[in-house]
N, C-alpha and C positions, 0 to 999 in steps of 0.2 A: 392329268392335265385336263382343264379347260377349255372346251372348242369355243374362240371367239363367238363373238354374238352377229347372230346372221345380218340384222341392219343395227346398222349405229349412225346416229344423229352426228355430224359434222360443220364445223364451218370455216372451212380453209377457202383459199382463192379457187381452188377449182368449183366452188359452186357456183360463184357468180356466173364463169367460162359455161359453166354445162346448161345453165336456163340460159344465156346469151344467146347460144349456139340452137337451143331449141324453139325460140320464140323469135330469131333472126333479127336480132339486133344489139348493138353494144348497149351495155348496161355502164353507164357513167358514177363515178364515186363522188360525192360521198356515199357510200351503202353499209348494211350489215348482212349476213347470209346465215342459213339456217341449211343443210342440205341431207338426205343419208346417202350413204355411204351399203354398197352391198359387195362383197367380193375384191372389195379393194377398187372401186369403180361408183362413180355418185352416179344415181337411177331418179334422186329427185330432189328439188331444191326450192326456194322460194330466198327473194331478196327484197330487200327492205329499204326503200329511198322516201325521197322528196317528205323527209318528216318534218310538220310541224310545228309539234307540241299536240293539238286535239286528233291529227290522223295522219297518217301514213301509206304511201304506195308498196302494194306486193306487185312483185313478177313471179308467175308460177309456172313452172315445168316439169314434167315425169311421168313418174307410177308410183306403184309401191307404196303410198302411203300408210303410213301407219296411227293408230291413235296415240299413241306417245310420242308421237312428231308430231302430232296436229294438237294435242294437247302443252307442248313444249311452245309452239308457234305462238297458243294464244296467249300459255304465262310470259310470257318474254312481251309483246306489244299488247297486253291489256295491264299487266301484271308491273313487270320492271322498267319498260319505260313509258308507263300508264297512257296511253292512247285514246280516245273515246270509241273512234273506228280506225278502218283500214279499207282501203279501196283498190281495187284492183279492175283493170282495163284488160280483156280478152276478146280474140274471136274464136276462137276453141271453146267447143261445146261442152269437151267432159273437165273444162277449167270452170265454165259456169254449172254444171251439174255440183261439182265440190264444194264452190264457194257456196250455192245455195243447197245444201247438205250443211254445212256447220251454220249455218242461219244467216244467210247472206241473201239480198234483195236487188232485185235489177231494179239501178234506177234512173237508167239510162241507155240512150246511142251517141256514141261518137262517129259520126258520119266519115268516110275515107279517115279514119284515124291510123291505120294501117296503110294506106297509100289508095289507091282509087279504086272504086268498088269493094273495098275492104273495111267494112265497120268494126270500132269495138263496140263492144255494151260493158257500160260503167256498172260494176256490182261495189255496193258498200256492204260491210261486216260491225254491226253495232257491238261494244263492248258488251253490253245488256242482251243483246239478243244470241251471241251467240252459242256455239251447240257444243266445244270442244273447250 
């Protein structure tokens, strides 16, 4: 017998629920989700909205990354439904550490975007630039 595989890439409704729930806030459909899955329990997820044909919003939430999720992440929006970029709004620090690790650029703040005294900073992901 074969021991399941310790993470596996998912994309059922619990992914959206579990970055919702970790980024504190409802995540509206239309979307698509990408998640893993470890122990029978999702540890990290990323969803995919507001697309419009050249880019597309992530929400990202977790641990556990792996390169074959972050490499799946980017054939899926560079790859299958050809994107130019992806843009993601964060105030978490080790979300902008990752985005700018796969080749991501701050190119912005969004002042109280998160509610008052709480900025995001707009990070874009160039199809071309990036690293996964």
């Amino acid at each position: 017998m074969v021991a399941p595989p310790d993470r596996q890439i998912v994309t059922d409704e619990r992914v959206p629920r579990f970055v919702g729930a970790l980024v504190g806030r409802i995540i509206y459909p239309p979307f698509t989700a990408m998640g893993i899955e470890r122990d029978g329990k999702i540890v990290a997820g990323v969803v995919f909205n507001c697309f419009d044909g050249a880019d597309i919003h992530v929400t990202v939430a977790g641990h556990g990354w792996t390169r074959a999720f972050l490499r799946s992440v980017g054939n899926y929006l560079f790859e299958q439904i050809g994107v130019a970029r992806c843009t993601a709004i964060t105030e978490q620090a080790p979300v902008v550490g990752l985005a700018l690790r796969l080749g991501g650029q701050i190119e912005g703040t969004l002042r109280d975007h998160f509610g008052p005294g709480r900025d995001g900073i707009l990070i874009g992901i160039l199809k071309d630039e990036r690293k996964f």
